[in-house]
C-alpha positions in Angstrom: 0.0 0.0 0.0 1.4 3.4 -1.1 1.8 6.2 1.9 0.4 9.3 1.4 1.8 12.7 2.1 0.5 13.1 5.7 1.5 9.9 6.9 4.8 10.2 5.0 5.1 13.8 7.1 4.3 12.1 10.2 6.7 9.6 9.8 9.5 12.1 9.4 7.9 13.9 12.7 8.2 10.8 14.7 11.8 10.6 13.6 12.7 14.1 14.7 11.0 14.7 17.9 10.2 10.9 19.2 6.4 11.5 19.7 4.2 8.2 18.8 2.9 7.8 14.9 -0.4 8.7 15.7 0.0 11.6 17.9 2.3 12.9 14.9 -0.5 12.0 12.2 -3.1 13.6 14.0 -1.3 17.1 14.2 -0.1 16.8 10.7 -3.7 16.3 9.6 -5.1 19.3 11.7 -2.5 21.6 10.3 -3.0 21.1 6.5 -5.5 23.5 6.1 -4.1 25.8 7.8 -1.2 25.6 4.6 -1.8 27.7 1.8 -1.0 26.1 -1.2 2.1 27.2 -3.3 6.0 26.4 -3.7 7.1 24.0 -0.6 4.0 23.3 0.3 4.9 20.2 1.9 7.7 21.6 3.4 5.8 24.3 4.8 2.9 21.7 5.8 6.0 19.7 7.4 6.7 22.8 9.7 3.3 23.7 10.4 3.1 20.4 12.0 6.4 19.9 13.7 5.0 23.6 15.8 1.7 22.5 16.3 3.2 19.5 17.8 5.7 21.3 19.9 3.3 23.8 20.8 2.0 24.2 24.4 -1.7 23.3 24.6 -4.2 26.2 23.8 -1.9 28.4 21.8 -2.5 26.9 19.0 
C-alpha cells in the first residue's frame, strides 16, 4: 500500500521529535488547512506540524 503525504510527514515527525505515529499524524492532519497552497508546500505543511506538535496546549 502506497503512503500518502501526511502519513509520510508524520513519519519524518516521529523521527525528529520521538512522539508516537499517531499523535504525529493527528497534528499533521489538523495543520494542513491551515497551509496555503504554493512552492514547498509540503515543506511548509511539514513545519506547520512539527510547531503544532511542539506547541504548548491552547496556543494553537
Amino acid at each position: 500500500m502506497a503512503k500518502t503525504t501526511d502519513q509520510k510527514l508524520a513519519r519524518r515527525i516521529q523521527e525528529k521529535t520521538g512522539a508516537s505515529y499517531a499523535k504525529c499524524l493527528n497534528h499533521t492532519r489538523e495543520v494542513r488547512a491551515s497551509v496555503p497552497d504554493g512552492p514547498d508546500y509540503v515543506e511548509r505543511w511539514f513545519m506547520a506540524a512539527l510547531h503544532a506538535l511542539n506547541a504548548p496546549r491552547g496556543s494553537r
